[in-house]
N, C-alpha and C positions, 0 to 999 in steps of 0.2 A: 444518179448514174444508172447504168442499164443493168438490165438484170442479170448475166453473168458475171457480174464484176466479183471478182475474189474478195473477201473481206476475211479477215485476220480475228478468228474466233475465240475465246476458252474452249471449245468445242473441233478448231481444224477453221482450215481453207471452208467457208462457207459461200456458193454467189448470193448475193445479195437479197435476188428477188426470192429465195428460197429461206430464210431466215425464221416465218413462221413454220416452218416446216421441223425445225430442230428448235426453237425456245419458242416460250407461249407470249403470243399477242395475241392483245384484248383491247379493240378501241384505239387502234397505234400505242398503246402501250407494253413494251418491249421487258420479261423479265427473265430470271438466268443468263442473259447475255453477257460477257466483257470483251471488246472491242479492244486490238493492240492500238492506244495514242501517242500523239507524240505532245511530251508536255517542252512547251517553246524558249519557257526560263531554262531547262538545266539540258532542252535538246536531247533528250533523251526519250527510249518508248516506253509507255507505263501501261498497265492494262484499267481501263474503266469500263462504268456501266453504261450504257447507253438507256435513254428514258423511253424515250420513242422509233418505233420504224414505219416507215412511211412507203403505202405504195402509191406514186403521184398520178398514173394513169398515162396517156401519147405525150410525147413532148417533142418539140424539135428541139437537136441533140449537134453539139460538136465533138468530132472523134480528131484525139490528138494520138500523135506516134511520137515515142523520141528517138533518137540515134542509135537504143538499143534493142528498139523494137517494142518496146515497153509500150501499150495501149491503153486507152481509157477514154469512156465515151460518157458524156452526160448533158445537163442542160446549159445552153449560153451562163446562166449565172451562179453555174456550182464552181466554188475556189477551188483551187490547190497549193498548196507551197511551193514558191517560189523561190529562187535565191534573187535579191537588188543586185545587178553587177559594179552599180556605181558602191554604196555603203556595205556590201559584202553582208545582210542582213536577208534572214528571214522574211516573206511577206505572203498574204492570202493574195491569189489573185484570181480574177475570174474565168472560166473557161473562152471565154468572147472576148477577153482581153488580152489574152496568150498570143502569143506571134514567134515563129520561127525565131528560133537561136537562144529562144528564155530558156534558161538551164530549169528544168523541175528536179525535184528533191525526190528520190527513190531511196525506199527502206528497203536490206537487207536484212541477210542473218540472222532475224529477231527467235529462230526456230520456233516457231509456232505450232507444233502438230497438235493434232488430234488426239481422243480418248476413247472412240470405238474400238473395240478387236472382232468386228465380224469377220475378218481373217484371221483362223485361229497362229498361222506360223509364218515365216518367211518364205518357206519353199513356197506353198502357194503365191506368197504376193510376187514372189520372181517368176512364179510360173505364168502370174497372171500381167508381168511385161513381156515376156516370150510371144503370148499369146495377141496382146495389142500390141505390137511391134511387128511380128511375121506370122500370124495367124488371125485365128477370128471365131465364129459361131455362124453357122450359116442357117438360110434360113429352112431351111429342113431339119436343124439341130444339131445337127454333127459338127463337133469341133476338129479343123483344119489347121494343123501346122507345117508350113512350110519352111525348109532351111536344105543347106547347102553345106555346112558346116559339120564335121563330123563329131566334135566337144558337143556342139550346143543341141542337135540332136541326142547326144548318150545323155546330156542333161534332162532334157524337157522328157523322153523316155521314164527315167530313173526316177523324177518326182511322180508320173502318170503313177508307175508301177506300187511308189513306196506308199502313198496317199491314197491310193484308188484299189490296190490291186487287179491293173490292167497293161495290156500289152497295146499301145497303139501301132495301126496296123498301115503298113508304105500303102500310097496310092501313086502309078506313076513313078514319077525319077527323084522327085523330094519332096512328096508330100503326104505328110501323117495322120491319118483321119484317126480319132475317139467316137464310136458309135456307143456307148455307155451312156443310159439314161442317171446314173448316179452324176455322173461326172459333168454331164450337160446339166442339171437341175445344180451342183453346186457352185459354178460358174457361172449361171444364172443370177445366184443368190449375192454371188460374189460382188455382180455390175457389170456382166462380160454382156454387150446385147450385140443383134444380127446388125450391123453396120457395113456399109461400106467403107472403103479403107480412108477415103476423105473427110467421113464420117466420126471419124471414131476420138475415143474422150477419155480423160484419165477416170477410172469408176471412182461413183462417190467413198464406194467403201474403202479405198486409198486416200483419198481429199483427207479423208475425219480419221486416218487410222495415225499409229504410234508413230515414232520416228526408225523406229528397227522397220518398221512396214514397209515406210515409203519409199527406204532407201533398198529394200530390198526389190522391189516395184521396179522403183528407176534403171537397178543393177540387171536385172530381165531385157528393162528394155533399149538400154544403150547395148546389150549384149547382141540383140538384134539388129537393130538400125542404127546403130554409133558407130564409130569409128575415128582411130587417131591418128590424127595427121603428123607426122614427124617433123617432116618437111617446115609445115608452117606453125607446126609448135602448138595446136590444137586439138582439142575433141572435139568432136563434131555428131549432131543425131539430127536424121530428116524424116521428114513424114509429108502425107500428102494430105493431111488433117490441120487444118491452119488452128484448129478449139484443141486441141491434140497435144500442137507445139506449144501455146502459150499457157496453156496449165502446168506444163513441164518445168516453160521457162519459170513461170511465179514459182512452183514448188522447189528447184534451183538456189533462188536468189531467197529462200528462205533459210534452203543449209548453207547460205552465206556465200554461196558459188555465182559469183557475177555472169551474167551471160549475157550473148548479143543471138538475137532474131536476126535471120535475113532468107531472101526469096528469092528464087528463080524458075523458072520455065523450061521444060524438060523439053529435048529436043527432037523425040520422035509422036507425043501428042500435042506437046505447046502448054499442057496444066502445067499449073502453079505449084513447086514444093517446095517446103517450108525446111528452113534448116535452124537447128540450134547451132552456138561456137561458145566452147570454153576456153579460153587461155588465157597465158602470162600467171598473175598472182593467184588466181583462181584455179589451175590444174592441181593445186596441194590440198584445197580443202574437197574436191572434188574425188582425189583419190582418197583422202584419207576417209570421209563421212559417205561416200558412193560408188567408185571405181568400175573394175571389170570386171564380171565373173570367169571367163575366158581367157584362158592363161598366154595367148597368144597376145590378144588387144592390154591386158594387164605388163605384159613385156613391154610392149611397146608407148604403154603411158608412164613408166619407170623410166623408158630412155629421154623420152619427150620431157619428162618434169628435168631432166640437165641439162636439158637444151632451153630452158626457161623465159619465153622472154615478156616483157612487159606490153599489156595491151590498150593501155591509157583507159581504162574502161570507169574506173573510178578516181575523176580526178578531184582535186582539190581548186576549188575557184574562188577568187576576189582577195586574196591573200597578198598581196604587194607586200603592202604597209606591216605585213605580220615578217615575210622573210626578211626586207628592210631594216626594222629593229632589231631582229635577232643579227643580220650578218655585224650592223654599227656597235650594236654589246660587245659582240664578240673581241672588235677591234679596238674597242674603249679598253678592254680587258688585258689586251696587251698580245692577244693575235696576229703573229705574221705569217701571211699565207706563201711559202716558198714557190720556186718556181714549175717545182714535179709539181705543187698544188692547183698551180692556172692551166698547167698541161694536161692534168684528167678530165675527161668530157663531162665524165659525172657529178665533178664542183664546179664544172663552167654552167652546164643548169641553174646551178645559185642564184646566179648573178643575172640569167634570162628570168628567173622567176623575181626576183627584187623589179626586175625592168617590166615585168608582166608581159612576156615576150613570149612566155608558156606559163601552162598551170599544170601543175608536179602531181602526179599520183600519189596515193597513200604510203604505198613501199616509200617512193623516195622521198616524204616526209620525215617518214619513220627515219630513214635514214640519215636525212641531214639534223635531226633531232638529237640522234645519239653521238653523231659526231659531234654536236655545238655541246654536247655533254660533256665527254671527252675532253674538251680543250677547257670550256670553264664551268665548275658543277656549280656553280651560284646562278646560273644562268634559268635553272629551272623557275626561280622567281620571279621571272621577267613575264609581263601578260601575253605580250606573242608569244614568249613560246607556249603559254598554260593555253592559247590559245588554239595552234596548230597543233601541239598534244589532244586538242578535246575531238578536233577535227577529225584527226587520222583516227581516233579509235571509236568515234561512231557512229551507231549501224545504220547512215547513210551517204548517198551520193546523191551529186548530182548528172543529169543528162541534158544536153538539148533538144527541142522540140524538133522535129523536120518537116512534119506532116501534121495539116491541117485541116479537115474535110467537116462537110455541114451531114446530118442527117435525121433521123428519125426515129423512136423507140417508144418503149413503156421505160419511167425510170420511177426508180426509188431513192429513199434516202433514208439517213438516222437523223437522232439529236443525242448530243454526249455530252450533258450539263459542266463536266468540269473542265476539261481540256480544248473540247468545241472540234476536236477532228478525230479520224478514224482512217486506217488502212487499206486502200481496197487495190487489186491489180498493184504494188507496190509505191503507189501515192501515195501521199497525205493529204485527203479531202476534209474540206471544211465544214462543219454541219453550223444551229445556229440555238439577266436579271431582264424583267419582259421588254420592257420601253427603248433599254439601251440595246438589246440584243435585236428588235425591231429595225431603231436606227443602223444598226452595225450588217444588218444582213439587209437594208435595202440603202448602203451606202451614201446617207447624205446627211449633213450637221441635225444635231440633235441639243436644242434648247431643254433647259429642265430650271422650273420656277417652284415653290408652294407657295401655295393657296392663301396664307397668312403674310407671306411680304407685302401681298397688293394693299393690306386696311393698314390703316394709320389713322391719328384722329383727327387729321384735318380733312374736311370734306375734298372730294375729288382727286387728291394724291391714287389712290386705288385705282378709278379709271384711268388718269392718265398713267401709271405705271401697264397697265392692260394693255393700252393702245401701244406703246411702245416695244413688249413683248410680241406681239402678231409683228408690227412693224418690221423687227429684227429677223423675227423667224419668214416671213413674206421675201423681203431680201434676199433671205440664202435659199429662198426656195431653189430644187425639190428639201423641203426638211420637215422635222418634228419637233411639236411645242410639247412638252410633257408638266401636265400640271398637279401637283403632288399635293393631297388632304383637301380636294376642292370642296367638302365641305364647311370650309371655314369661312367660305364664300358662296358657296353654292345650295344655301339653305335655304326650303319656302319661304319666299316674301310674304311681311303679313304676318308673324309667327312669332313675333315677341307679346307680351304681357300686355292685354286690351288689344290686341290686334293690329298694334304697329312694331316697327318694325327698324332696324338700325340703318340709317341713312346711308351711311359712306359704304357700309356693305351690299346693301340693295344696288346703287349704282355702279359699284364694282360690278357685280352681276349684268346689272345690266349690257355695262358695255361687252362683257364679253358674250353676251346672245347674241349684241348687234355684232361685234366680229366675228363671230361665226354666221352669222346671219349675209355677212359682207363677203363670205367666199367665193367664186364661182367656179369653175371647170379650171380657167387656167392660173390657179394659185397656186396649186400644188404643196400647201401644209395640210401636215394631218396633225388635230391635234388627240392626246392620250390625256383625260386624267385617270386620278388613281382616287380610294375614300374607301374608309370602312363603314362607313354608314350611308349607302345610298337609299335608303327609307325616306331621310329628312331632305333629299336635294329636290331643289323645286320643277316640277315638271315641266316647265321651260327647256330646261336644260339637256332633258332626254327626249326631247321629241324629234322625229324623222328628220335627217338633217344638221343637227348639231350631233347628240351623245346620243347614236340609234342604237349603238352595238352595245351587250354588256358582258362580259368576260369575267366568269369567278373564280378567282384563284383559292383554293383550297389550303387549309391544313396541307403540310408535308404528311404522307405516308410512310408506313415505316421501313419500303425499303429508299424514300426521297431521305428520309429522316439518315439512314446509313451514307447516302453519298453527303450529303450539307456537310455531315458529321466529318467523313471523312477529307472536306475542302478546310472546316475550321482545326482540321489536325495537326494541315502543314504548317512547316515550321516549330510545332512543338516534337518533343522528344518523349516518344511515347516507348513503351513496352512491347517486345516482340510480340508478348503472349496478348496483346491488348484485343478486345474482340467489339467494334465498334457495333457489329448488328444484336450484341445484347441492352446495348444500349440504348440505341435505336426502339428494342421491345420495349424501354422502363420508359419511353418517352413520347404518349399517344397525346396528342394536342399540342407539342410545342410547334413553333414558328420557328425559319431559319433563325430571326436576330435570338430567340431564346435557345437556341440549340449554340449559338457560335456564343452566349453567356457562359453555354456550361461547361464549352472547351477551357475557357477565361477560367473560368471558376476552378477547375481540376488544375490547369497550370498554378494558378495562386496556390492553391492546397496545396500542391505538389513542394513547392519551395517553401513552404512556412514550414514543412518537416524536412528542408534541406534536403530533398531527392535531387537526384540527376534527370531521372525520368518520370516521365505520368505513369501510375499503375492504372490496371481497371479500379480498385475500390477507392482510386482518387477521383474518377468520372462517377460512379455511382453514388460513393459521400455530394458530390456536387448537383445530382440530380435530386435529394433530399436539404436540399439548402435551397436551390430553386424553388422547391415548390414548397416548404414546410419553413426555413429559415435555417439558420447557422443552430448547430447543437451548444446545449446549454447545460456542458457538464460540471459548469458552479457551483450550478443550481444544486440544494442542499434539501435533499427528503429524506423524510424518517421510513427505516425501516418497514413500517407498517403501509405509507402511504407506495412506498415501492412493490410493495406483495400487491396492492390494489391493483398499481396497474400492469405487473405483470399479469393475474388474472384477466382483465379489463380488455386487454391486447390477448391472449390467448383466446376468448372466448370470442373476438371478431375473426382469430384464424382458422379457429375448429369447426367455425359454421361456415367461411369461406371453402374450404379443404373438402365437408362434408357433404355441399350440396353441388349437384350436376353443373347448374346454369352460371356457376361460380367462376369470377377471372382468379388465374394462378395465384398464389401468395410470393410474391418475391424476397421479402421483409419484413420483420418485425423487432422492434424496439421498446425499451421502455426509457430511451435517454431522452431526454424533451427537448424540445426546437420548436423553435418559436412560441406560441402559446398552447403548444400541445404537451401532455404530459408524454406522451408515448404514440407512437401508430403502428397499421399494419398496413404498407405496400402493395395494393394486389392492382395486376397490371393487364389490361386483356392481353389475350394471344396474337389475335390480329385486329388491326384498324377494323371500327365498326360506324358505321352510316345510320342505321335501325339498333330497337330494342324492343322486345317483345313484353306483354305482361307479363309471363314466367323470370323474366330477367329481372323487371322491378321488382317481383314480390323477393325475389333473391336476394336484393341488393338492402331493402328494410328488415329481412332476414337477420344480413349480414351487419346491419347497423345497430341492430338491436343486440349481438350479441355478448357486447362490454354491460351492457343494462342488464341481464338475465344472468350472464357468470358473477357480478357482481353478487345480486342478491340471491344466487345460488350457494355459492361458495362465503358471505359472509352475512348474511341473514337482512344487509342492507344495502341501502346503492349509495353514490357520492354523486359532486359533480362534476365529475370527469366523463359523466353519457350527456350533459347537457347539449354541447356541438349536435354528435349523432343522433336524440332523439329530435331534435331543430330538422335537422337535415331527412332526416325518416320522414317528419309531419306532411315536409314542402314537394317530396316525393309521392305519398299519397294523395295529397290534394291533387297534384298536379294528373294523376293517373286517371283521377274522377273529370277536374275541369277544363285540360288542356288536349287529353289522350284519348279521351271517352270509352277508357276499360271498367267502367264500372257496370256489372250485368242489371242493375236494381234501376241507375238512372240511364243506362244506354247510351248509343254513340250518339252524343251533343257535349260541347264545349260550351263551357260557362264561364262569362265574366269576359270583358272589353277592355283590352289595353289602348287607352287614345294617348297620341304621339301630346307631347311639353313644348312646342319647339323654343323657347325662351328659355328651357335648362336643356335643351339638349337630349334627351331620354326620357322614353316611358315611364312614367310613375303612376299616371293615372288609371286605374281601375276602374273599368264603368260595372254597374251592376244590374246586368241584365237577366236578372232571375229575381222569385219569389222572395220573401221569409219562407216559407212553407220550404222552396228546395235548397234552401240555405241550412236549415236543418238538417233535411236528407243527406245533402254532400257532407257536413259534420258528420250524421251518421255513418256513412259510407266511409270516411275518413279514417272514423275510429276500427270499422270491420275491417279493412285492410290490414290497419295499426294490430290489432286485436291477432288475425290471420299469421302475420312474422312471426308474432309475440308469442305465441303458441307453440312455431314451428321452432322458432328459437328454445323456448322449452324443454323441448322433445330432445333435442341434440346433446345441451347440455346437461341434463340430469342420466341418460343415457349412457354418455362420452365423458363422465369423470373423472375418469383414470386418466384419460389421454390430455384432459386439459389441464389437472392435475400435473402430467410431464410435462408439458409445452411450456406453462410456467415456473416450474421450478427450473426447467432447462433457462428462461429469460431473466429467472434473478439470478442465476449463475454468470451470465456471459452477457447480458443486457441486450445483448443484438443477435438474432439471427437470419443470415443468408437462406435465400432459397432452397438451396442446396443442403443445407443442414434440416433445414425446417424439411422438408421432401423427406429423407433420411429417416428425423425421428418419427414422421407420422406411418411410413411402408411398413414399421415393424408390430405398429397395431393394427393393418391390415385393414380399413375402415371403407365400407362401402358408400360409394355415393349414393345419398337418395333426394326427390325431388320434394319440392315446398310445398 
């Protein structure tokens, strides 16, 4: 869509192409954002995070108008909501396939303001509609108000004087100059710029401000160019700013005030001015959350709200079949409609909307709702009516289109992984799991096979199950073949034991090089697969032509890890206080399907103790069963053996806590799970790509410290460091022959992993170095080993006392939280130092 498009922020009314301007993008990666959506199951707006924003560069662009004026401009194949008028349903549909009379879906009401206050008060923000209404900043700097009005002059005065302490001074027969450089520089600051009156724009510092702001704003500015129509039961504001009206109208239809746009042509120069119109059910919220500052126009929108009448602005569409059951309940029920009943015009609508002869506004939903109330209260059960109940109360409408036109712009767009739309100018735009969201945003049938159906072990079942798959997806072309774990087919030929190779799998392959081989221009399939191991596929397969592109999908992040988190939550019943981005921190390496395990997993805990709800320490207990196993409080240890490993565990926490390069401590335990006697939790801060040799030496440090508390504290060790000192060795080696941080042997990596492909993985080690430096690297192994081992030392002989607490506090309680763990170490005050 184009770059003013309104979109619906946690931040305020933001346009579109201004987004990196208030949240930070990095690479199209969009964070601090939440976009108002609209989720399609319960029809309702929720706010999400959106992943990505996108600026797409020229596009040609269709600009649609509906009935209310409501605009929105973007490319031939950006959707919007649609209502079906045949199934009375929801539908995306694309901008290129819109046509006059399709009702679109417009959000109201959602109040969405902002959290700026660069406007410190109201008087200003009313001052600052006075001013964009019948004033301005010129370009010499003086600020000009013009009025005619004797109230709204002693107004705009009164605020100058109280705010400023200044008198502005008449020019002429109604016009107020401000020659005060205070006053022009805070107006300035405000958003006021040197505009012409065609020109002119709602200031941003209004878009992003509170709801007391805007509405003060608005109240400025209907006070100057508004006005109430008695007569036809209206309020009305015009301007000669077409950017002017329509930011007005969207900030409107935000405080829930439906409005219609319309235009006309002034009769002494022929411009174009824009007019806003409120009426019918919209005049109450318009007075009650905006009104008039003007006691005059404030009179006369008090008499106009009794004069009240209905402006069809928000109707209800595709509903037959919903008033139909409700009127036949009614009458099953034992309803007889007398004759004063057929003689009110307002129950003869009933029966034009059962005929679909009209479509009822929301009022008069409301209305025949609480009548079918009235007469039978079982009635509530019935799904028309839970249905037109859900209608009337929300926060959208629909409109028809009128206006069609072709054009041209810069557009942008989002992606909003969970719901897939977002808010902009009062639409619901479409943005867009990879393969099927591929299929789904270039609208055409989407096949999906693995890789393991095609072998069997009769020879040639595999190819011809191949050949039948392109067949099908060929057929429906334009479509997508999506081939899933193509590794199980897709692996070097040639590559079993002695150098041959499995028959009926080689010629599966085969065939599909040749089907891919057999495509041309006018096939129109694309095929996707998917493998975690593209090391072993055979280079057939990825060469120019077949599989040229290669796409790596990454580990989730851990603010991807918060939204997964928060898709695998629906439907379970969690705890208010639940806080998913702690959780998200304890979970650096999971994958979607291990993150929606460990929603599984809190829900099961949750009911084994008969809860109603998930807690947080039902998620966190589940993130330690995940990765360590289910706790094994059976399990039976002596006294003595428990003192071990609270020591054991204290001493990996106090050298975690104590050195700089160290990730947080979130946990420590001495209850065992799985084959651990005990552990300690530490989680980095944020997702990390690199690690430095400061951070290894840390981490062998940190490995070493159950080894050194042990024979500190009881003059021997056990083995319960055997894991850790394993895990230390394979990290020093690796520092020397993988990482080349050894200063003795220098940046060279040592030793050749060559691919098995007959098992599948790496096992083989070639050994591309001496004796002579096979020594060394032992050597170097041990210095490293030696270097922790030390600094481990140093900590604990040191830090006795403290480790001393740490474990008496875990044979007390066996577990401690972060949070407690934090607590008792701040009151020893303990400096970090480095390795």
């Amino acid at each position: 869509m184009t770059g003013e498009s309104l979109v619906l922020t946690n931040k305020g009314p933001v346009p579109i192409a201004d987004i990196p301007k208030y949240f930070s993008v990095e690479d199209s990666r969009v964070e601090g954002a939440q976009v108002l959506s609209l989720n399609q199951d319960t029809q309702k707006f929720e706010w999400q995070k959106p992943s990505h924003w996108f600026d797409l560069g020229l596009s040609k662009t269709i600009k649609i108008k509906t009935q209310l004026g409501t605009r929105i401009e973007g490319t031939p194949e950006h959707p919007l909501i649609v209502l079906n008028q045949q199934n009375g349903k929801l539908e995306f549909k694309k901008l290129e396939e819109i046509k006059e009379k399709d009702l679109v879906l417009i959000s109201y009401n959602n109040q969405s303001f902002g959290i700026y206050k660069k406007i410190p008060c109201e008087e200003i923000a009313y001052f600052m509609g006075l001013l964009t209404g019948d004033g301005g900043l010129t370009v010499r700097g003086r600020i000009i108000f013009t009025s005619a009005d004797e109230e709204l002059v002693i107004k705009f005065k009164d605020i100058v004087k109280k705010i400023w302490q200044y008198e502005p001074s008449l020019k002429g027969k109604y016009d107020y100059h401000i020659f005060s450089l205070e006053v022009k520089n805070d107006v300035v600051k405000y958003g006021l710029n040197e505009v012409y009156s065609e020109n002119k724009t709602v200031p941003e510092s209004i878009l992003l401000a509170p709801k007391n702001i805007v509405a003060a704003y608005l109240r400025g500015l209907f006070d100057t160019d508004g006005y109430c129509d008695k007569k036809n039961g209206v309020v009305e504001f015009s301007s000669a700013s077409r950017d002017l009206i329509f930011s007005v109208h969207q900030i409107l239809m935000n405080f829930g005030v439906i409005n219609r746009i319309y235009e006309k042509r002034k009769l002494y120069n022929n411009k174009l001015q824009y007019y806003i119109s409120v009426g019918g059910d919209f005049l109450k919220p318009f007075h009650d959350e905006i009104g008039f500052g003007l006691s005059r126009k404030r009179d006369l929108l008090d008499i106009t709200l009794k004069k009240n009448r209905n402006t069809n602005n928000n109707l209800i569409y595709g509903q037959k079949q919903s008033f139909k059951d409700l009127w036949l309940t009614l009458k099953a029920g034992g309803f007889s409609a007398d004759r004063e009943f057929y003689r009110n015009s307002f129950y003869k609508n009933v029966f034009r909307y059962i005929r679909g002869e009209r479509n009822p506004s929301v009022s008069s939903t409301v209305k025949i709702l609480d009548f079918a109330k009235s007469v039978n209260q079982s009635i509530i059960n019935l799904p028309a009516f839970n249905q037109l109940e859900k209608l009337s109360q929300s926060k959208h409408f629909f409109t028809p289109v009128v206006e069609i036109k072709n054009g041209i712009a810069n557009v942008y767009d989002f992606t909003v992984p969970c719901n897939h739309s977002f808010v902009a100018n009062g639409f619901v735009n479409h943005n867009t799991l990879l393969a099927q969201a591929v299929a789904g945003e270039a609208q055409v049938p989407f096949f999906h096979i693995s890789a393991s159906e095609f072998v069997e072990m009769f020879v040639g079942v595999g190819a011809a199950r191949t050949r039948d798959a392109f067949d099908t997806a060929k057929k429906a072309a334009p479509s997508i073949l999506f081939i899933d774990e193509i590794d199980a087919i897709g692996r070097e030929r040639g590559a079993g034991v002695g150098g041959g190779g499995h028959d009926e799998r080689e010629q599966t392959l085969n065939q599909i090089l040749v089907e891919m081989d057999g495509f041309d221009r006018e096939t129109k399939v694309i095929v996707i697969a998917a493998t975690n191991r593209p090391d072993i596929l055979d280079p057939a397969l990825l060469r120019p032509g077949r599989f040229d592109r290669r796409i790596i999908l990454d580990m989730p992040g851990i603010n991807d890890r918060e939204e997964i988190l928060a898709i695998h939550a629906r439907g379970k019943i969690l705890t208010k206080d639940i806080n998913l981005r702690r959780v998200a921190e304890r979970t650096p390496g999971f994958s979607g399907a291990e993150l929606a395990n460990l929603m599984n997993e809190a829900a099961i805990w949750a009911a084994r103790k008969n809860q109603k709800e998930i807690k947080q320490q039902d998620v966190f207990d589940s993130i330690e069963k995940v990765l360590l196993g289910p706790e094994r409080r059976s399990r039976i240890i002596s006294s003595k053996e428990k003192e071990i490993t609270a020591y054991h565990e204290a001493g990996h926490a106090l050298i975690a806590t104590s050195l700089k390069n160290a990730d947080p401590v979130h946990k420590i335990s001495i209850i065992s799970r799985g084959r651990a006697g005990g552990y300690t939790l530490k989680i980095p801060i944020e997702d990390e790509n690199l690690r430095t040799k400061n951070q290894f030496m840390t981490d062998l440090t940190i490995l070493l410290g159950g080894y050194v508390s042990e024979k500190a504290t009881f003059g021997d060790i056990s083995t319960g460091a055997s894991s850790d000192l394993q895990s230390a060795s394979e990290i020093a080696r690796k520092l020397i022959t993988k990482f080349g941080m050894s200063e003795k042997l220098g940046p060279i990596t040592y030793g050749k992993i060559e691919e098995m492909g007959f098992l599948g993985r790496g096992i083989s080690i070639e050994k591309n170095y001496s004796e002579k430096i096979a020594a060394e690297i032992d050597g170097e192994v041990k210095n490293f080993m030696n270097k922790a081992l030390i600094s481990a030392q140093k900590i604990i002989s040191s830090r006795k006392h403290v480790l001393r607490a740490i474990a008496d506090k875990l044979m007390e309680k066996e577990t401690l939280e972060r949070e407690e763990f934090d607590n008792l170490i701040k009151s020893f005050k303990l400096k970090q130092i480095s390795v």
